[in-house]
C-alpha positions in Angstrom: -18.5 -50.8 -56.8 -21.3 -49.6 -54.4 -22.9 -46.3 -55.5 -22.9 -43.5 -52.8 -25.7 -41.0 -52.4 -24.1 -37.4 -51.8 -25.6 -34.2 -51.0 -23.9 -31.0 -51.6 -25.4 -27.2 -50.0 -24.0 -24.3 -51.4 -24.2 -20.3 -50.6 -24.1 -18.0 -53.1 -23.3 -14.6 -52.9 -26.3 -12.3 -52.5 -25.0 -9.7 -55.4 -24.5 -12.2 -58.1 -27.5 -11.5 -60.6 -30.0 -14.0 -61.5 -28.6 -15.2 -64.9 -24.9 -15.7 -63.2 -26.5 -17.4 -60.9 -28.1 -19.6 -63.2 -25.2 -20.1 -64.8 -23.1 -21.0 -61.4 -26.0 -23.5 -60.7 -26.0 -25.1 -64.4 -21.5 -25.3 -64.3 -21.8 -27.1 -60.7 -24.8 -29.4 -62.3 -22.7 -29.7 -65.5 -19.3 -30.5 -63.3 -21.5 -33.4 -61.0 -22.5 -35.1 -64.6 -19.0 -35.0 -66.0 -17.7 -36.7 -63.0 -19.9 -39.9 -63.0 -22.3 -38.1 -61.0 -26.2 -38.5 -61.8 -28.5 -36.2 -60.4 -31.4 -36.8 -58.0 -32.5 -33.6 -57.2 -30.9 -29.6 -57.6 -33.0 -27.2 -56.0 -32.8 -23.5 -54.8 -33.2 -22.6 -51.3 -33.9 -18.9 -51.8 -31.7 -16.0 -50.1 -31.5 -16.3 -45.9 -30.1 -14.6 -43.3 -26.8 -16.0 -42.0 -25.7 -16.1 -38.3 -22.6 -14.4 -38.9 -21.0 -12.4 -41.1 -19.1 -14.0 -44.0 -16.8 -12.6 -46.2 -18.2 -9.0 -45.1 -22.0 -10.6 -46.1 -25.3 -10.8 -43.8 -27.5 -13.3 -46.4 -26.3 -15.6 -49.2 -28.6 -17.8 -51.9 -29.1 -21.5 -50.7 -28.7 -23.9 -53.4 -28.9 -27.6 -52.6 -27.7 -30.7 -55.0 -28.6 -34.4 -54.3 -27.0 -37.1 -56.4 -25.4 -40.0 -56.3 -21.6 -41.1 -57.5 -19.9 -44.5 -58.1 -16.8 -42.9 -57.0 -15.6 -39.7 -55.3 -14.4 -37.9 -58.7 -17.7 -35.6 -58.8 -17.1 -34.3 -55.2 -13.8 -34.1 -55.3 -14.1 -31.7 -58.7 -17.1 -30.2 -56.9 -15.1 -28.8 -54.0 -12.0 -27.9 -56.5 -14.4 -25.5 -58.3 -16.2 -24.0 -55.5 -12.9 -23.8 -53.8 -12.0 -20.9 -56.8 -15.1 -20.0 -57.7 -16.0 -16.0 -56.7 -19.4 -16.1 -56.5 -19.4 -19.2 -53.9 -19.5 -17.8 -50.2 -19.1 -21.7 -48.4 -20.2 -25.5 -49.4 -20.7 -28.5 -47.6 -20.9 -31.9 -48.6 -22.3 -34.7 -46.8 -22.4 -38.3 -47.7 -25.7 -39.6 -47.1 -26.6 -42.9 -46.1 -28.6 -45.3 -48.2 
């Protein structure tokens, strides 16, 4: 089976402190690994401005995961997380090419 490069961008909310926040980063990191995921790269973006509101919020933290998956099991428990997860605002995952 071919092995697919993913990349995942997530915003976290602006009031989470820095230690939940490390500990969001580490669970999603944790969650890719478990999965049959191996990580390339997981990187913070720092705090921006957003476009529009969301969720009653003006600026969210940027974090940005690149790794790569035999399968679609990492993804797929990626976005079930982050789906219930509180302190995620909105994620987007994009398949990249080779």
């Amino acid at each position: 089976m071919a092995t697919t490069k993913y990349e995942v961008t997530y915003i976290i909310k602006p009031d989470v402190s820095e230690e939940d926040k490390k500990a969001v980063v580490d669970k999603y990191d944790k969650a890719i690994a478990d999965n049959g995921g191996t990580m390339v790269e997981s990187k913070d973006w720092g705090k921006r401005h957003f476009a529009y509101e969301i969720d009653k919020y003006r600026e969210g933290t940027y974090h940005i995961m690149t790794f790569t998956a035999d399968n679609a099991d990492a993804v797929n428990e990626f976005g079930r997380l982050s789906k219930i997860d509180n302190a995620i605002l909105r994620s987007m995952t994009v398949k990249l090419d080779k």
